[in-house]
C-alpha positions in Angstrom: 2.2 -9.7 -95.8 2.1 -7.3 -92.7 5.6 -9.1 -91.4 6.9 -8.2 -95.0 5.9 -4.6 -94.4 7.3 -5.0 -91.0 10.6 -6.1 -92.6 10.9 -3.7 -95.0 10.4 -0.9 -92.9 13.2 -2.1 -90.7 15.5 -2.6 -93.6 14.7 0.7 -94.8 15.6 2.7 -91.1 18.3 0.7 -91.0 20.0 1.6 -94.0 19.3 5.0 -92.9 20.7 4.8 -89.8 24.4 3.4 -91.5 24.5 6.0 -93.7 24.1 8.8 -90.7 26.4 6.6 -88.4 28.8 7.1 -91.4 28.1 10.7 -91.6 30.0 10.7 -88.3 32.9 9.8 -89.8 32.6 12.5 -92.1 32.9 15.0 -89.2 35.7 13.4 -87.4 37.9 14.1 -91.4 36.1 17.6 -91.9 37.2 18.4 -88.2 40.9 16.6 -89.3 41.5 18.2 -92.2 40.6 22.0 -90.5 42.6 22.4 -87.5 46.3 22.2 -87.3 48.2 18.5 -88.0 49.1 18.2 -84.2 45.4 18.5 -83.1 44.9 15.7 -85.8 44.5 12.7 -83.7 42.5 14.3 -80.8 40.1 15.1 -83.1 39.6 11.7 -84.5 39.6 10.4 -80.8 36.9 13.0 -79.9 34.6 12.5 -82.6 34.4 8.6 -81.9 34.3 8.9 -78.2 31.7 11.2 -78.3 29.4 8.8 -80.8 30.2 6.0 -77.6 28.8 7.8 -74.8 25.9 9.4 -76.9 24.9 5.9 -77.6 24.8 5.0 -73.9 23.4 8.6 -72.5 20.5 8.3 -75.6 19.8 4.6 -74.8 19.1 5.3 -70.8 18.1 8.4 -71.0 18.1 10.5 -73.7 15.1 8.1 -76.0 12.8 8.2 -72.9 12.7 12.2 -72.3 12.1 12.5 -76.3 9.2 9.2 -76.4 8.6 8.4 -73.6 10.0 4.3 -74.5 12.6 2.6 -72.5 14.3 -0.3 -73.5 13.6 -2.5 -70.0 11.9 -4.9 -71.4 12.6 -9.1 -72.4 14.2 -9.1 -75.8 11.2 -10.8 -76.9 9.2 -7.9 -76.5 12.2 -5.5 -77.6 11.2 -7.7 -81.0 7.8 -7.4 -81.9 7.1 -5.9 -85.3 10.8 -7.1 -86.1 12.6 -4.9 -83.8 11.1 -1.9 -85.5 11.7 0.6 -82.6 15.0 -0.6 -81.9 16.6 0.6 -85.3 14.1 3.8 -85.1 16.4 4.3 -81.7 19.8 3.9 -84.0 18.5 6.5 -86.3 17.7 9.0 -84.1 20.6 8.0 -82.1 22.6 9.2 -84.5 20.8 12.4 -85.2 21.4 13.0 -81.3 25.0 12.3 -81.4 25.6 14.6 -84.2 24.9 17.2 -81.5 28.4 16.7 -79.8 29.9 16.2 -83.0 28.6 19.8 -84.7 29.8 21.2 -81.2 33.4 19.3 -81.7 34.5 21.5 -84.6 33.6 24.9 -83.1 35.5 23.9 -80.0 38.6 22.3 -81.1 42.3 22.7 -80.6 41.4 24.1 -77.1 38.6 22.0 -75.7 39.4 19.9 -72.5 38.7 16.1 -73.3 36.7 14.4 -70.4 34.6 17.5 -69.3 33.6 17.2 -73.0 32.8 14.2 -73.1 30.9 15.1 -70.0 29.4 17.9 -72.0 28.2 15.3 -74.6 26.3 13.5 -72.2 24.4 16.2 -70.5 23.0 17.0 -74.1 22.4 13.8 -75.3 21.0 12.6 -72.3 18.6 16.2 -71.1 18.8 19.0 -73.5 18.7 18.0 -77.3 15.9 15.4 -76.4 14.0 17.9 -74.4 13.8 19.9 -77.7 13.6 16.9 -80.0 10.4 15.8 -78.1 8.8 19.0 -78.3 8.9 19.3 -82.2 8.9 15.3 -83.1 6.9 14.4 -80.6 4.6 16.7 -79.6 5.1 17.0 -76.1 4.3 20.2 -73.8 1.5 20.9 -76.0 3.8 23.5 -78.1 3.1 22.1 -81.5 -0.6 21.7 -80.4 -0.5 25.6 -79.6 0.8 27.1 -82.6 -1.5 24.7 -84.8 -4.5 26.9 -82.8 -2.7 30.0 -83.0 -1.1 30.1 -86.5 -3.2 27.4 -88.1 0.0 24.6 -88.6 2.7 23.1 -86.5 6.3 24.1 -86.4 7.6 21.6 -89.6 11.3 20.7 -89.1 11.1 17.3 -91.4 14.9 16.2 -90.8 15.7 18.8 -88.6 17.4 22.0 -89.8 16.4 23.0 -86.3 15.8 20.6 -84.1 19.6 18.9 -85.3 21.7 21.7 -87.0 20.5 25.1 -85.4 20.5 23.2 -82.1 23.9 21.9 -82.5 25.1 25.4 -83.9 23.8 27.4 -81.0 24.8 25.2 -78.2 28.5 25.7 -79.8 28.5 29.1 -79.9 28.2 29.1 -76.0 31.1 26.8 -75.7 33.1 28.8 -78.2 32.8 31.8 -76.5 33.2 30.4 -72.7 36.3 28.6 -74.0 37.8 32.1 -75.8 40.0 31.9 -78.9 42.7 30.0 -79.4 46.7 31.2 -77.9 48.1 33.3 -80.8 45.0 33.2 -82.6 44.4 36.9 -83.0 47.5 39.2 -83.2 47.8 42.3 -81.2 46.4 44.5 -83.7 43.4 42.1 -83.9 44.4 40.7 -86.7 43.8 36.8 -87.4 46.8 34.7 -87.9 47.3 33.3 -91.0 49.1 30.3 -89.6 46.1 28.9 -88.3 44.3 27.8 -91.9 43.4 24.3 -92.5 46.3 21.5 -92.6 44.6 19.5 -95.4 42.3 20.3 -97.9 42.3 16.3 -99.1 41.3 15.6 -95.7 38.3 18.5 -95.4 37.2 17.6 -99.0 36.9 13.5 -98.0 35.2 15.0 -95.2 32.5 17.2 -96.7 32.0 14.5 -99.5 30.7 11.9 -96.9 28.5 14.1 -95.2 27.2 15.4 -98.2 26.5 11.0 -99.6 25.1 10.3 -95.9 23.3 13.2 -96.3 20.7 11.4 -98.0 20.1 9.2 -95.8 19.7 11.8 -93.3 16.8 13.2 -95.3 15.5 10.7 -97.5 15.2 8.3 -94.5 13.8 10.4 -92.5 10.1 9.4 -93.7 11.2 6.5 -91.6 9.1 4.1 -93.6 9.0 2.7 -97.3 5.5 4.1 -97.4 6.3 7.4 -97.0 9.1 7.6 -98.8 9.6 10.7 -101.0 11.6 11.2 -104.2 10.7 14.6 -103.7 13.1 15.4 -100.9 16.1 13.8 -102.4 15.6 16.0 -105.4 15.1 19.2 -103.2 18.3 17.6 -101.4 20.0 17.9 -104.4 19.1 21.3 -105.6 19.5 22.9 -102.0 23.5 21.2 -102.0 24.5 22.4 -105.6 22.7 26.1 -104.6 24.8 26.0 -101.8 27.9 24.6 -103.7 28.0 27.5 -106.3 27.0 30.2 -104.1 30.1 29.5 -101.6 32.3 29.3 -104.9 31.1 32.5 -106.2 31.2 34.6 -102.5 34.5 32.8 -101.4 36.4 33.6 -104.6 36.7 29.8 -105.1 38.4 28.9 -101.6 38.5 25.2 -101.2 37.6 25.4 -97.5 34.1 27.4 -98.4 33.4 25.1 -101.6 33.7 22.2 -99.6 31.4 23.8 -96.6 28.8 25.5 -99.4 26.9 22.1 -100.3 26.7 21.3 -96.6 25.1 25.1 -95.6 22.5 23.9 -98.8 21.8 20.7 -96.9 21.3 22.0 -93.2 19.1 24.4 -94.7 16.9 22.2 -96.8 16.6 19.5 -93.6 13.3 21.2 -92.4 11.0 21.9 -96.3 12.9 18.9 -98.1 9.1 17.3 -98.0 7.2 20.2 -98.8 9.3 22.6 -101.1 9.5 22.5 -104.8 13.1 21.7 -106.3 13.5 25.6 -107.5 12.4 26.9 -104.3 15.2 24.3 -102.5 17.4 25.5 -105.4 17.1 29.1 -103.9 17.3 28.3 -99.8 20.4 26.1 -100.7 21.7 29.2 -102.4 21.4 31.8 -99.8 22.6 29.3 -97.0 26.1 28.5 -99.3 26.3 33.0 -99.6 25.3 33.2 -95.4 28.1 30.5 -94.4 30.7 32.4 -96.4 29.5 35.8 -95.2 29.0 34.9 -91.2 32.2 32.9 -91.5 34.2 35.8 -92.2 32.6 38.1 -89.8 32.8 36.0 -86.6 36.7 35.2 -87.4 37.8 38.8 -88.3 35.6 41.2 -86.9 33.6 39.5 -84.0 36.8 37.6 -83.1 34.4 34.6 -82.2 37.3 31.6 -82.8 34.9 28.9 -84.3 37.5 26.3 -85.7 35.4 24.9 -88.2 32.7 27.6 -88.5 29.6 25.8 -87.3 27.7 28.0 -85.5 27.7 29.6 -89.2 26.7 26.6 -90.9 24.6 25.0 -88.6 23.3 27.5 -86.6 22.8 30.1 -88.8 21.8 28.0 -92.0 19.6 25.8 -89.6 17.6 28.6 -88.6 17.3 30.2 -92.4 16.3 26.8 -93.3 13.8 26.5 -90.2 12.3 29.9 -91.7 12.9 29.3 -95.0 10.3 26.2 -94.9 8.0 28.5 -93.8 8.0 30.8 -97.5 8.7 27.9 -99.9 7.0 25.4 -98.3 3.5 27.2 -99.3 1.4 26.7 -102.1 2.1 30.0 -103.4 5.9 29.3 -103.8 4.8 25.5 -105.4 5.2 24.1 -102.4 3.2 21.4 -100.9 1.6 23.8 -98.3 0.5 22.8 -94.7 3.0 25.3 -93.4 2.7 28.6 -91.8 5.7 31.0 -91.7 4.8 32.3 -88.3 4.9 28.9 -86.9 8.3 28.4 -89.0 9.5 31.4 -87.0 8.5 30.7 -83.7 9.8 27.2 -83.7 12.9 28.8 -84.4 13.4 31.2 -82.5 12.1 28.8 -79.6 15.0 26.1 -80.8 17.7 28.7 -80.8 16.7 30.2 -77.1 16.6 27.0 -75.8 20.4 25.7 -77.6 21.7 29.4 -76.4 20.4 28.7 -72.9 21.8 25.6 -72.5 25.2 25.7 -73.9 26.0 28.7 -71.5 24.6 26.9 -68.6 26.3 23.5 -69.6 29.6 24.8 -70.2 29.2 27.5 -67.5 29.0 24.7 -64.9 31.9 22.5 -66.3 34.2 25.8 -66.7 33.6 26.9 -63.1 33.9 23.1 -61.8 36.0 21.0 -64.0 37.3 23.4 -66.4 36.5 23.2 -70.0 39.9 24.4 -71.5 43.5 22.4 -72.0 46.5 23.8 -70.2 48.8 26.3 -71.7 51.5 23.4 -72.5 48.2 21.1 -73.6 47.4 23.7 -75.9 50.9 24.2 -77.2 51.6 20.6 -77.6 48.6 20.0 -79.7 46.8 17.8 -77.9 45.2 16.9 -74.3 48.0 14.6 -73.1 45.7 12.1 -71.7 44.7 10.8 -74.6 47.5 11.9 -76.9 50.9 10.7 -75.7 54.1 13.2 -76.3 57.2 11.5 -75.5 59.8 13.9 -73.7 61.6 13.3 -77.2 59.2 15.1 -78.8 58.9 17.8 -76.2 62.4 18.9 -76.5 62.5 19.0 -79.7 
């Protein structure tokens, strides 16, 4: 009976873990289908490359900061309880790589290739799990202090912060240190219009897988059969069709922020899915869907911040509303499930965004002052970083 249980805890992580692994592809076609049809195939070669060396930097390093488990062991051991820690690895695992991948679409069309990758590996393997252990697994003894000061712990169940507001903030760093993209803003300002998506197919396919492996990235989350929780699919639910009509409402039906509104819903509702009650998710996926569109359009035309894909809006921003968010509907006064505390909700927030803001200067401060973080003027022209996108001298003169 207990090798049954065993079993069927594994079966259920592992189906978890597929459908995040194929949220990844999900970010390669939103990424695709958003920048320009020459960047097309870099970005498809960035997002998988990334996922490879995530796996390898999480594996050796990365798992051990967070838990404190290595993987050194005879596979014999590697197998007791049926291998139940190795596919609770590839589900985090995949949580960790979406780091590089949130990061990807801020910094596209401009973003050198192998300091990236380098990039990729630094946060996988130091700074996300630094964070991730902190919050998941109570290390440093933060959790244990605000539990004594504000009578709960920071609660991030499937990590609006501790994934999206971490993967949000750490772009804006890169954006910034990078700069905008050649031709980007006019003289007067002004942002060219020339630089909208290339395929709204390709963006929709996009946003519709992430929004499917979404799901899993919630539901799944329990990361047992026994704690499994109707309850946060349905708040899932509510949270992406709040987010879904308010970014059709506030962006005058624009396919680009329809298709990014359910996701704004579902980065928000990542930390209360277990503790909020479906209205309550109804209303936080609402005001994340009306934030993206707003703090989309500000950072691109006023605060000239050249985010290709918007995600320090949608996963930055919505990440920490949800983060705070779980904090007022999670309690028993909103029909939540209570065993939250909004000060905790805030501090853990803030604490996630100082550290992502931090980092993402320092890590792509050090790469742009040694390696360089940024193609070539002829790179960027082409559309692509030649070493990994061939241009015949055909194609060049034409």
């Amino acid at each position: 009976m207990e090798n049954l249980q065993a079993g069927s805890d594994v079966f259920f992580v592992l189906l978890g873990a597929i459908l995040v692994l194929f949220m990844h592809s999900g970010f390669a076609f939103l990424e695709v289908g958003t920048v320009r049809e020459k960047n097309q195939v870099n970005a498809l070669v960035k997002i998988f490359s990334d996922f490879a060396v995530s796996t390898i930097a999480y594996f050796f390093i990365g798992y051990q900061v967070a838990y404190g488990v290595g993987f050194f062991e005879s596979a014999g051991d590697l197998s007791i309880g049926n291998g139940y820690e190795l596919v609770k690895f590839f589900f985090l695992l995949t949580f960790a790589a979406a780091i590089p991948a949130i990061i990807s679409g801020g910094i596209a069309e401009r973003a050198s290739f192998y300091p990236q990758l380098l990039a990729s590996v630094i946060i996988v393997a130091l700074v996300y799990p630094f964070f991730e252990g902190v919050v998941w697994n109570g290390n440093y003894g933060f959790q244990d202090w605000l539990e004594s000061t504000f009578g709960a712990p920071f609660h991030d169940f499937a990590g609006s912060i501790v994934v999206h507001a971490m993967g949000g903030w750490l772009a804006l760093g890169a954006v910034i240190l990078l700069g905008a993209r050649q031709g980007r803003y006019g003289r007067n300002g002004g942002a060219d219009a020339n630089f909208a998506p290339s395929s709204i197919p390709f963006l929709a396919l996009g946003a519709w897988i992430l929004t499917v492996g979404w799901f899993g990235f919630n539901v799944m989350s329990a990361q047992s059969v026994e704690g499994v929780s109707g309850l946060v699919a349905m708040n899932s639910l509510m949270a992406m069709a709040g987010g879904a009509i308010a970014a059709l409402i506030a962006g005058r039906a624009d396919p680009g922020f329809l298709h990014n509104g359910p996701l704004a819903g579902l980065v928000a509702v990542c930390a209360g899915s277990d503790v909020m009650h479906p209205i309550g998710s109804l209303a936080v996926g609402a005001v994340a869907g009306l934030l993206f569109v707003i703090t989309f359009t500000l950072a691109q035309n006023r605060w000239k911040i050249d985010d290709v894909l918007g995600v320090w809006p949608l996963h930055g921003l919505c990440g920490a509303w949800g983060g705070i968010a779980c904090g007022i509907f999670g309690a028993e006064s909103m029909m939540g499930m209570g065993g939250v505390s909004f000060m905790s909700q805030l501090v853990g927030t803030l604490a996630g965004i100082v550290v992502a803001l931090i980092a993402g200067f320092v890590v792509y401060g050090v790469l742009k002052s040694t390696l360089g973080i940024r193609l070539t003027e002829e790179q960027e022209y082409l559309g692509a970083d030649l070493s990994i996108h061939k241009i015949s001298s055909t194609s060049r003169n034409n």
